[in-house]
Backbone bond lengths (Angstrom), bond angles and torsions (degrees), N, CA, C in turn:
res aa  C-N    CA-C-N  psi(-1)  N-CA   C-N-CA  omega(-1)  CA-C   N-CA-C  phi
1 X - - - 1.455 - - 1.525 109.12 -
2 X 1.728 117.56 125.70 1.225 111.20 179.20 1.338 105.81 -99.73
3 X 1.296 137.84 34.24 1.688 120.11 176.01 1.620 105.12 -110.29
4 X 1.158 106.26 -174.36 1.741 91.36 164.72 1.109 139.44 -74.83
5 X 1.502 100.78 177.69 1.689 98.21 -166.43 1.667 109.63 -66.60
6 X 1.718 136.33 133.92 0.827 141.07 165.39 2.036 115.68 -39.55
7 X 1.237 93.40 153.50 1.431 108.99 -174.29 1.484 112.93 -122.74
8 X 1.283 113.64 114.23 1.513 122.62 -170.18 1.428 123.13 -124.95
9 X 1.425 106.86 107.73 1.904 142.01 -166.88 1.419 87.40 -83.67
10 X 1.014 90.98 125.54 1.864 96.94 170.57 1.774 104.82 -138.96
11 X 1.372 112.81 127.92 1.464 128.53 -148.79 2.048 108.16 -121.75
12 X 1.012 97.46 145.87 1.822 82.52 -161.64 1.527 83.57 -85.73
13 X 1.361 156.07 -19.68 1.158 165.83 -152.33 1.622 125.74 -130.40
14 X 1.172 121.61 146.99 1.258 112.36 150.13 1.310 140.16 -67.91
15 X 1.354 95.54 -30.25 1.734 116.18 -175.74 1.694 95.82 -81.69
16 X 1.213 136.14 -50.93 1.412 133.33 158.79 1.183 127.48 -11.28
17 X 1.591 103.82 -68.97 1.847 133.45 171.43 1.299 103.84 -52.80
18 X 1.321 131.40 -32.97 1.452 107.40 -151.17 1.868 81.29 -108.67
19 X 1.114 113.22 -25.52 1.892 95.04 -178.43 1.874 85.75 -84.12
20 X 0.957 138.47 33.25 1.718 110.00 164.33 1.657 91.04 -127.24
21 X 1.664 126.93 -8.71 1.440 143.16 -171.56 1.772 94.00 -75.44
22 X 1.734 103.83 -55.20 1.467 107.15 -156.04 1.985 102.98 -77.26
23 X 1.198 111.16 -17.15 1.106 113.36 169.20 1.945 118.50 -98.69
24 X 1.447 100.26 23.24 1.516 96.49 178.15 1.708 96.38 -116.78
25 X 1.460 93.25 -24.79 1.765 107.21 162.07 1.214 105.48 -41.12
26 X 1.825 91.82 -74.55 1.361 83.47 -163.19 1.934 143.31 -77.64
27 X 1.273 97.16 -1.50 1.282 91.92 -177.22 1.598 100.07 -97.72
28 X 1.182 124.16 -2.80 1.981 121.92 168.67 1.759 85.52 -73.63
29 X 1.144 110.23 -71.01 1.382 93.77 -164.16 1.907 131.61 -35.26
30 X 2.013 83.89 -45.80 2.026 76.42 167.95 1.485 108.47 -83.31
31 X 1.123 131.46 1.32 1.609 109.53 177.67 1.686 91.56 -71.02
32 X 1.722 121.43 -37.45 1.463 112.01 -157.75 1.562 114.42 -59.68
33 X 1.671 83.38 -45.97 1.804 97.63 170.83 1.525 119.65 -38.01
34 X 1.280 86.42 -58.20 1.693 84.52 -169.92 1.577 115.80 -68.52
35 X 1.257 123.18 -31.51 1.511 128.96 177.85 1.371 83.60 -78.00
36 X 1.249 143.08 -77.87 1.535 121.72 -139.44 1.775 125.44 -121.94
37 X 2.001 92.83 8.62 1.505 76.95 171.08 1.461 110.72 103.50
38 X 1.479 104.50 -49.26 1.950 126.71 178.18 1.320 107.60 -128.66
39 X 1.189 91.52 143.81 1.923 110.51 140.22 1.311 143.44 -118.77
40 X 1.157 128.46 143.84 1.480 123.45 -158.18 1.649 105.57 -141.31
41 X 1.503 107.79 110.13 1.390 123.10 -166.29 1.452 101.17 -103.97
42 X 1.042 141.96 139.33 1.318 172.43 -62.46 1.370 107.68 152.31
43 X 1.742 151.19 66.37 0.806 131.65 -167.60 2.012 112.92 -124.99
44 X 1.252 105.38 153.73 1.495 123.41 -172.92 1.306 119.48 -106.53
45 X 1.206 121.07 165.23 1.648 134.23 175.79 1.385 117.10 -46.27
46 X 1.725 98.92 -141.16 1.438 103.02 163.25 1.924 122.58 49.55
47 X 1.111 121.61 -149.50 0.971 124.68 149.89 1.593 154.33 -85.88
48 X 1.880 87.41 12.59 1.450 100.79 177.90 1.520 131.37 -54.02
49 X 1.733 111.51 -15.69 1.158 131.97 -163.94 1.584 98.07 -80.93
50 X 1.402 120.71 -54.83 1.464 131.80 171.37 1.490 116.03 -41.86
51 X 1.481 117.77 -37.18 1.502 122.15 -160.40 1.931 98.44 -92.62
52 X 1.340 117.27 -52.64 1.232 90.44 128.51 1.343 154.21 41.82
53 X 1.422 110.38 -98.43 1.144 142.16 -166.49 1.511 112.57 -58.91
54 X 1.418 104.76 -28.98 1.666 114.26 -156.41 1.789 77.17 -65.36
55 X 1.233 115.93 -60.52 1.949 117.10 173.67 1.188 148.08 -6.09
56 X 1.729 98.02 -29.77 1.689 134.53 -167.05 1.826 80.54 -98.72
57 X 1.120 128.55 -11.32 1.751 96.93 -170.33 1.519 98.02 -144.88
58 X 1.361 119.55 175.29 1.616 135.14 -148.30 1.835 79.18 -77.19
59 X 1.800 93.15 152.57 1.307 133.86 -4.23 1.604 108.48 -74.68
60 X 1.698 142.98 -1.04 1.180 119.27 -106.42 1.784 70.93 -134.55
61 X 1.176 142.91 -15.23 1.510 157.98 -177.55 1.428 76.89 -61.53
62 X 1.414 129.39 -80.73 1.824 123.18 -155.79 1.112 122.79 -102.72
63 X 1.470 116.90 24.20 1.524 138.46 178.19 1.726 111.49 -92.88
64 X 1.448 94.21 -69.30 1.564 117.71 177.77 1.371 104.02 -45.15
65 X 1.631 97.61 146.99 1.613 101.87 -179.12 1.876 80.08 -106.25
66 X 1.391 122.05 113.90 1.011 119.06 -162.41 2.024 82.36 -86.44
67 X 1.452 125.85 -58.10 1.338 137.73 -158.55 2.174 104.54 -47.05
68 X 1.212 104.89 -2.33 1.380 120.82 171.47 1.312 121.03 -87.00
69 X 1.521 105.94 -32.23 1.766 100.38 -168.11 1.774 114.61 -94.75
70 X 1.215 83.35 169.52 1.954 87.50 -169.77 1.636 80.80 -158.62
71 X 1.680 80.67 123.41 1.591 114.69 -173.74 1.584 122.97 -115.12
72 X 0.858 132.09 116.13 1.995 160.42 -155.49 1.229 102.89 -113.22
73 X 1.312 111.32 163.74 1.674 131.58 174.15 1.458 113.30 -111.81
74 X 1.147 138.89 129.76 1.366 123.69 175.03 1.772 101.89 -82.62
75 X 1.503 115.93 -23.69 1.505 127.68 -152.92 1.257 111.28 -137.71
76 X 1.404 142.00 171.24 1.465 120.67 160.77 1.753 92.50 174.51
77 X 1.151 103.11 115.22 1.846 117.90 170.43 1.351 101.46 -47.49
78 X 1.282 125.98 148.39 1.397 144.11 -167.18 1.925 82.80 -113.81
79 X 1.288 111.61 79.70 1.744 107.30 150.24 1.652 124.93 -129.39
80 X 1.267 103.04 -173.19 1.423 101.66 -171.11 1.725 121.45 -55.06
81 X 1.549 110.55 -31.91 1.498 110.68 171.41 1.257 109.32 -174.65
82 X 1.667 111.13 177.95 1.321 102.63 -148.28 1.428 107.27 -84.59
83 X 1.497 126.49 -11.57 1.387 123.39 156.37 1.171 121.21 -49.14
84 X 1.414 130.89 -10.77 1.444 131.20 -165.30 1.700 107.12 -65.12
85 X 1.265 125.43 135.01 1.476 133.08 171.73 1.422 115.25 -39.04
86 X 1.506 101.08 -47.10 2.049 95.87 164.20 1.277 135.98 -101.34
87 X 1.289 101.29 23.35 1.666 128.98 165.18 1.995 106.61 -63.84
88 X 1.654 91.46 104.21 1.464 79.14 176.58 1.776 103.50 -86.01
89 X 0.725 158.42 -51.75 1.318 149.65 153.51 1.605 105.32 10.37
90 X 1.454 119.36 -70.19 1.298 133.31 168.68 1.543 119.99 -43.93
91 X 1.273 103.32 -45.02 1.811 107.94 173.61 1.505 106.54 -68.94
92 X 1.657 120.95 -53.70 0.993 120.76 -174.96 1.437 115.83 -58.27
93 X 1.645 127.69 -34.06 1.212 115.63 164.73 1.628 139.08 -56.62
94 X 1.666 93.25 -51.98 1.355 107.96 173.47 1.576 115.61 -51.07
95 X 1.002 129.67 -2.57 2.083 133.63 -152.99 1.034 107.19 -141.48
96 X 1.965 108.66 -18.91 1.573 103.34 -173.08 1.727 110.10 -142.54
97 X 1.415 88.62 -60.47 1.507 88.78 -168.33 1.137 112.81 -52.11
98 X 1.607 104.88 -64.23 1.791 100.24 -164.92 1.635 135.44 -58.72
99 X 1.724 92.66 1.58 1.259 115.84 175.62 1.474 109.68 -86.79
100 X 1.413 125.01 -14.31 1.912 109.95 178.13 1.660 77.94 -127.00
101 X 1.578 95.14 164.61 1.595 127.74 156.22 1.398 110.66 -59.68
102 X 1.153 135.67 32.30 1.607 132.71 145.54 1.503 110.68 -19.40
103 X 0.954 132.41 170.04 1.696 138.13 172.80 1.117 101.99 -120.74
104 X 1.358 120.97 106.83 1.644 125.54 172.60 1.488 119.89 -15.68
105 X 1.534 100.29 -47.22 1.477 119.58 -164.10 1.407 113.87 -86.13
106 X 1.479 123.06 -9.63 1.228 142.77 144.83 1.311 121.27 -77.20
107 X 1.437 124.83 38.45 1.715 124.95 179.60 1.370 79.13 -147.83
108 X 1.934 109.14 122.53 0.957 83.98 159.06 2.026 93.51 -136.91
109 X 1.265 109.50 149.34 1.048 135.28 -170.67 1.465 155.70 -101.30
110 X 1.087 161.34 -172.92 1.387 138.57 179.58 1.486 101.10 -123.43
111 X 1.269 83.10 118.71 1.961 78.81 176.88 1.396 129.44 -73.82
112 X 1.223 111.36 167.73 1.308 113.84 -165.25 1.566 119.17 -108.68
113 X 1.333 123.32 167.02 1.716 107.67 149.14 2.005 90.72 95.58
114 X 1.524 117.15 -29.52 1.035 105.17 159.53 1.546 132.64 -102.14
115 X 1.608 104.70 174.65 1.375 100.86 162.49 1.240 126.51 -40.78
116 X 1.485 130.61 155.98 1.555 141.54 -178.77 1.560 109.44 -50.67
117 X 1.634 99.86 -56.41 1.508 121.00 -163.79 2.038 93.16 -64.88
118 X 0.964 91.77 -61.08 1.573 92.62 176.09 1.647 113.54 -45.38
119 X 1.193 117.03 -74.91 1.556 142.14 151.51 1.851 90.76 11.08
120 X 1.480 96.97 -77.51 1.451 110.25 -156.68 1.741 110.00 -78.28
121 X 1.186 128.55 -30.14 1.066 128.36 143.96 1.350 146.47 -72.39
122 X 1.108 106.42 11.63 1.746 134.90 172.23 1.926 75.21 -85.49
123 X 1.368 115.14 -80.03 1.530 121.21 -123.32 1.764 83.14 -83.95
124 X 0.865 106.39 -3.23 2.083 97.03 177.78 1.505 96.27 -70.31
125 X 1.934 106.80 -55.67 1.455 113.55 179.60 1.332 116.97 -21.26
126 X 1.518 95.70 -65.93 1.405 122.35 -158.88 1.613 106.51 -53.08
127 X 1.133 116.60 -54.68 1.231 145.97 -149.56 2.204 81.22 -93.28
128 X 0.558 150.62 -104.46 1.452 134.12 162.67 1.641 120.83 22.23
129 X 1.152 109.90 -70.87 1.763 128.20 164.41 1.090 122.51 -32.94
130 X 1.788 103.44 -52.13 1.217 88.85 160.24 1.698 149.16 -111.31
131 X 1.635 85.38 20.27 1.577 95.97 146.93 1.543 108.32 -61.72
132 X 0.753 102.94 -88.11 1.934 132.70 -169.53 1.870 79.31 -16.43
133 X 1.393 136.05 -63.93 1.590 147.72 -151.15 1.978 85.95 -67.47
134 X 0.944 123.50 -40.24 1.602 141.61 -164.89 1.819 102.82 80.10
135 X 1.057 115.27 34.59 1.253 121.75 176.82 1.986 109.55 -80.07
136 X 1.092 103.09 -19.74 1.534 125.88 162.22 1.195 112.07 -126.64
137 X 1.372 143.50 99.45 1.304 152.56 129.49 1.974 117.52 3.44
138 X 1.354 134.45 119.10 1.155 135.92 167.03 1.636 98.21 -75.11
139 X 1.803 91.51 142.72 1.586 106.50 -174.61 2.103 94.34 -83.43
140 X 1.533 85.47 151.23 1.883 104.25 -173.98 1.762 112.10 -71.65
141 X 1.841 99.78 -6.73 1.239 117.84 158.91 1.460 151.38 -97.28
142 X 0.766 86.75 -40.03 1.918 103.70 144.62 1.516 133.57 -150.73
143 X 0.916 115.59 -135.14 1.852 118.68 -171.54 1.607 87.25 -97.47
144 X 1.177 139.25 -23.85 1.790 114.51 -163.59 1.395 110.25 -90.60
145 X 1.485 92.27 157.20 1.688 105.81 -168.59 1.743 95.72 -50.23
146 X 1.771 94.73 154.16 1.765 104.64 156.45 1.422 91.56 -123.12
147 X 1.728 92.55 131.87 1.112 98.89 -166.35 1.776 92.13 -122.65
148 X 1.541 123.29 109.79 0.960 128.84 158.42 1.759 121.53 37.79
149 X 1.334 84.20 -101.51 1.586 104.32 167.16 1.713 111.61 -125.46
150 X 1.277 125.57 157.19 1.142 120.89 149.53 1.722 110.33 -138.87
151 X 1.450 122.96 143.77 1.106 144.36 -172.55 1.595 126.90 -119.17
152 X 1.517 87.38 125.22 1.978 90.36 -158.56 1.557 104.34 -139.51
153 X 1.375 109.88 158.31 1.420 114.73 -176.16 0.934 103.19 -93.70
154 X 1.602 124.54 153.33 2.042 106.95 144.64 1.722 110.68 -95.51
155 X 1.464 105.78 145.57 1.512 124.67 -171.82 1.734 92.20 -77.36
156 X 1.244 107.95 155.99 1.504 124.31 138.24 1.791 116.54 -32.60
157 X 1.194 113.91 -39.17 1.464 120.99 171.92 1.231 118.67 -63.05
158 X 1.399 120.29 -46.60 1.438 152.00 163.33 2.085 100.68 112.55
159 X 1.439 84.18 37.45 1.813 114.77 -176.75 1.872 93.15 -81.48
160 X 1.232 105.56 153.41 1.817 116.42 162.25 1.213 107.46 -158.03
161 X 1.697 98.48 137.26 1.028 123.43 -178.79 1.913 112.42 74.17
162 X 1.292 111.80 -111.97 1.797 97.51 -177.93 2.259 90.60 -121.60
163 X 1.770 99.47 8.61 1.834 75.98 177.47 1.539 120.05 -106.09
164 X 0.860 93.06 135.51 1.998 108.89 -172.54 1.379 122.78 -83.59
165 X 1.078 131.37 154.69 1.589 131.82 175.99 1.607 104.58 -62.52
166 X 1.406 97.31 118.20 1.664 93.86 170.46 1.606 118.69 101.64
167 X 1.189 89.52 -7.52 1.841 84.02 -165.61 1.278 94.99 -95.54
168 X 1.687 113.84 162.11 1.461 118.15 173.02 1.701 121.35 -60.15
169 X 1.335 109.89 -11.02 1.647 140.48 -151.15 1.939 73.09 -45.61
170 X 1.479 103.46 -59.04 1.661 138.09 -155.02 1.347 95.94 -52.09
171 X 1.026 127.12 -49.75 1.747 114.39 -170.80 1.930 103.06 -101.90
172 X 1.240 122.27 45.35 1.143 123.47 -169.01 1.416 79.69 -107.18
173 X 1.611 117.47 149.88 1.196 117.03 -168.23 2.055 116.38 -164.68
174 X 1.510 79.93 -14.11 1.954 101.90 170.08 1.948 101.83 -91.61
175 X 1.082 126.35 -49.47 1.367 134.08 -155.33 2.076 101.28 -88.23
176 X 1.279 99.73 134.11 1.381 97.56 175.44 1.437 105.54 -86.92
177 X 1.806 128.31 -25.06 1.396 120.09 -167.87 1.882 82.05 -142.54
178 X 1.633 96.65 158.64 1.273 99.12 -177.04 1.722 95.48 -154.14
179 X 1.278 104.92 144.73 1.470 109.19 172.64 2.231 104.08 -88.77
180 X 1.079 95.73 125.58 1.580 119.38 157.19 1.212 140.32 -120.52
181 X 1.349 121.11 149.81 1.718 115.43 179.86 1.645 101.45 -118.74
182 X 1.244 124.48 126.80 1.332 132.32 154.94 1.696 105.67 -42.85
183 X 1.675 106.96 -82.76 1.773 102.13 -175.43 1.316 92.06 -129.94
184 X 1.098 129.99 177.56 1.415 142.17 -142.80 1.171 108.70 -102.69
185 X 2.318 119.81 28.42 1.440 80.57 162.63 1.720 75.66 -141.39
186 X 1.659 115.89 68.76 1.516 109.45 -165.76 2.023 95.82 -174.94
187 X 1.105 103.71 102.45 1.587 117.87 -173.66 1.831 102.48 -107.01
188 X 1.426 95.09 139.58 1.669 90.48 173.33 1.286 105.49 -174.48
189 X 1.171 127.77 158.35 1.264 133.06 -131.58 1.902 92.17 -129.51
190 X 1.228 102.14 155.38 1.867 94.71 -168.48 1.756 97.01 -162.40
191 X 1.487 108.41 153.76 1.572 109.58 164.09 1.443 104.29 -77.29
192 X 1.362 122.82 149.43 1.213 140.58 141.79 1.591 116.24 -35.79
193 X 1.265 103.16 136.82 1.769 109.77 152.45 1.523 129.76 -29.55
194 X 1.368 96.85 -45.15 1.563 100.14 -174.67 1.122 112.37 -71.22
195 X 1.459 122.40 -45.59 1.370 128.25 173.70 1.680 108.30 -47.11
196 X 1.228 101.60 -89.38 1.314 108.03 174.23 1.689 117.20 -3.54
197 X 1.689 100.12 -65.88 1.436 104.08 -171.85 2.002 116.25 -70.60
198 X 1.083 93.50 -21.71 1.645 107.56 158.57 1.476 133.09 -33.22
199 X 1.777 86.72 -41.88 1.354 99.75 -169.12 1.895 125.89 -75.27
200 X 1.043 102.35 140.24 1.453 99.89 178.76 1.479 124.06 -72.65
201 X 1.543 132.13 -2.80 1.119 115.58 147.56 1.790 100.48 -125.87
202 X 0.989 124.09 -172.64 1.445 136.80 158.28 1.504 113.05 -163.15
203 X 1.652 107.28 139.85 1.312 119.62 -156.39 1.797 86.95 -137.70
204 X 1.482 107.37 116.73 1.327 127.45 169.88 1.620 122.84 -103.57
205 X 1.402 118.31 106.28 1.249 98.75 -162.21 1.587 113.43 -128.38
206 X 1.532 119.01 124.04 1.561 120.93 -162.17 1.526 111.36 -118.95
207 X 1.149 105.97 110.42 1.855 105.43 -156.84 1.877 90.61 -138.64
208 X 1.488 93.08 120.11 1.609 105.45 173.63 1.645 123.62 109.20
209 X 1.133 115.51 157.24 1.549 107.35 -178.45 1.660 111.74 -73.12
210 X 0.948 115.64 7.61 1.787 123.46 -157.58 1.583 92.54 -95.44
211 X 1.681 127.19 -11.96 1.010 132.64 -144.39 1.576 105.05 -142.52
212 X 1.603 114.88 3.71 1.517 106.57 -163.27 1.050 102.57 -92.12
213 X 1.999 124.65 -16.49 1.359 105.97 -173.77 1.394 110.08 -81.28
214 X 1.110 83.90 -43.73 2.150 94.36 178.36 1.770 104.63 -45.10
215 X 1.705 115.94 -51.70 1.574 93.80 -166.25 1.752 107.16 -78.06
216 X 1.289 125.33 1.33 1.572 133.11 153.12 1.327 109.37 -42.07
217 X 1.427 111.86 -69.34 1.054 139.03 -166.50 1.510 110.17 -37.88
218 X 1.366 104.48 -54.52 1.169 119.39 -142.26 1.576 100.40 -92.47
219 X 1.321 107.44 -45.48 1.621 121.92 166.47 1.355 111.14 -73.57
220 X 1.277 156.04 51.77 1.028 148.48 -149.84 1.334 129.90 167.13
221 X 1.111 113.18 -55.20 1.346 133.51 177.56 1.971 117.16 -84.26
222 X 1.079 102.76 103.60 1.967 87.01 -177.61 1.364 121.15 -58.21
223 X 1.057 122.83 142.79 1.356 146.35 160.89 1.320 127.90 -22.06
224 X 1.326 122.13 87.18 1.445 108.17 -150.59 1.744 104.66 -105.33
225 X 1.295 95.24 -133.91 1.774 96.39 -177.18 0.900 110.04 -76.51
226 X 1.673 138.57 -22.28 1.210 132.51 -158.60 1.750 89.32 -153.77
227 X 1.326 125.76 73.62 0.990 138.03 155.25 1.751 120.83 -18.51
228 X 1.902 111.47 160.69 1.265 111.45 174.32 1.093 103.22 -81.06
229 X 1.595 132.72 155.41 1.388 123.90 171.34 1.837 101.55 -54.43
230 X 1.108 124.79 -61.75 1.577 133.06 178.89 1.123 99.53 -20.99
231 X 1.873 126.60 -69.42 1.359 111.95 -170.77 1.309 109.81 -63.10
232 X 0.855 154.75 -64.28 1.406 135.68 177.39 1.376 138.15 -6.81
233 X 1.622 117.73 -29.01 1.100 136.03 -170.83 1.538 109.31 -87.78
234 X 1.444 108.68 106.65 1.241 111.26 -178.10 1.514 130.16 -164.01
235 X 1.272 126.47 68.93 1.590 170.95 -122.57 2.014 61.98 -56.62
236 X 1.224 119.82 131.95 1.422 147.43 145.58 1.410 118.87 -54.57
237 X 1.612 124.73 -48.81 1.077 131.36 -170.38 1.841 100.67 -133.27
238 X 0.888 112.01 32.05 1.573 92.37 -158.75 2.029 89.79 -158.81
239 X 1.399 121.70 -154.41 1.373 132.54 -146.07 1.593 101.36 -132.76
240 X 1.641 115.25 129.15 1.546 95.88 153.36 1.409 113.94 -129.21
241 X 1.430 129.36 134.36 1.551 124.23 168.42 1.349 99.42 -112.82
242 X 1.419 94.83 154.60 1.718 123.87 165.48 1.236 114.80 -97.49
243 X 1.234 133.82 127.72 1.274 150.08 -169.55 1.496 81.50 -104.18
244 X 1.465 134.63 147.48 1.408 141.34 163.99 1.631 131.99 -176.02
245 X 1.315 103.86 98.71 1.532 105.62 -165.10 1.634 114.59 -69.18
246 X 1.151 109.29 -178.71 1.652 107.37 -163.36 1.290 105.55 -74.35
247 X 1.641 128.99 -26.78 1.545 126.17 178.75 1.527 112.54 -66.31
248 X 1.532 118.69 -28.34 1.099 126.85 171.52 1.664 125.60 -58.77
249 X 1.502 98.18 -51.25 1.112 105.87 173.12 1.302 143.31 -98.49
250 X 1.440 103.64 34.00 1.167 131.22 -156.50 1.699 116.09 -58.75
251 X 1.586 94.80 -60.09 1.251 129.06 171.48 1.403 124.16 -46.21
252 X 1.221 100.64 -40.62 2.078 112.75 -167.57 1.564 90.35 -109.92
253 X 1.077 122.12 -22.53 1.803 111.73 164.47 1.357 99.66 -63.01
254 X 0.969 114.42 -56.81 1.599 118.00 -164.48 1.338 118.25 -64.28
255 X 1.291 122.18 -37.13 1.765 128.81 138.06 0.975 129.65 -40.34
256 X 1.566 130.37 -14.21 1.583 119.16 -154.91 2.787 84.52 -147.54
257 X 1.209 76.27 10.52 1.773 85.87 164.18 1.737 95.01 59.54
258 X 1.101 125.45 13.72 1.538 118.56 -171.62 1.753 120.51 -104.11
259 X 0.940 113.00 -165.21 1.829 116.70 179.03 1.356 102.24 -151.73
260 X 1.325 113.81 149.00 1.734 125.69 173.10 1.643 103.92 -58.62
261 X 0.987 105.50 163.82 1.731 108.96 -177.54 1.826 104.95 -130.07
């Protein structure tokens, strides 16, 4: 990884993390404003939609220049539509969107109802346009979008967003979005690495015991032949922090003799 060294917040709580998360939102977003006019959020599965949430209410409801932002998927289940129960689009609305003045036409999304391969080449299009519009900025490193911020969980796998340990997803390096399947009865569509690392901020976030071996893992363990997807993540030109509550870090505290602060 050529950007700088990552920066790691470690929170005695969950509820902690996510009020120091909704205010790391928000002040990337007005730095974007003010440098460029836009913002462009980067958002993931899981429970990213909930954390979020703190956004929908005071002070940050009549603060935010909501008519600025333009909102992306890092991930997105390949099902029949976007009402579907594992429609993150659907989670992300219900928890977030429909709660601020977003501009419809500023969400843009992965469609549904088709194939993966289709799925994922719909949303490259999409996601293309608005390069070409400059509504997303090209990175000073290559051709892929920089996209503001982007925001990602770590899996139990110590996987983010839709790429997995092992899969070819990882050395994909032409495609900005690519359709993948975890096991063979579950398709979903994800940004590439490159993109990702494009981006001018990145926000890694490991909350719960479901997650302490993986963020061990990941902090801890060197980089071997076949890397964690997590390590991989590492903004080229741009920033990454770890958001990480004390259940998370339970494990690698306990390795390194320390306590969350």
């Amino acid at each position: 990884m050529e950007g700088r060294e990552p920066e790691l917040r470690l929170f005695d709580s969950s509820e902690e993390l996510d009020s120091c998360f909704a205010d790391y939102v928000y002040q990337i977003s007005e730095s974007a404003v003010n440098e460029r006019g836009s913002f462009s959020l980067v958002i993931s599965g899981g429970d990213m939609a909930n954390r979020l949430g703190k956004l929908t209410r005071p002070p940050f409801l009549k603060t935010v220049d909501w008519s600025k932002w333009h909102v992306f998927w890092a991930e997105e289940n390949v099902v029949p539509d976007k009402r579907h129960p594992d429609s993150f689009y659907r989670q992300a609305a219900e928890a977030f969107i429909s709660k601020v003045p977003i501009m419809p036409t500023h969400v843009v999304s992965v469609r549904h109802g088709v194939p993966g391969e289709s799925a994922a080449n719909g949303y490259e299009f999409s996601i293309r346009q608005q390069v070409r519009r400059r509504t997303v900025p090209v990175s000073p490193s290559s051709d892929c979008p920089r996209f503001d911020l982007v925001l990602l969980n770590l899996g139990n796998n110590c996987h983010v967003a839709s790429l997995y340990p092992n899969h070819p997803v990882l050395e994909e390096d032409s495609q900005w979005v690519a359709c993948v399947s975890s096991d063979a009865s579950r398709e979903s569509v994800t940004l590439t690495l490159p993109v990702i690392n494009a981006a001018a901020n990145v926000a890694i976030v490991a909350s719960g015991n479901d997650v302490a071996r993986s963020f061990s893992h990941v902090m801890m363990e060197p980089k071997a032949d076949e890397p964690y997807p997590a390590q991989l993540v590492g903004p080229k030109d741009g920033k990454l922090v770890w958001f990480v509550d004390a259940a998370a870090a339970s494990l690698f505290l306990h390795g390194h003799g320390t306590s969350a602060t």
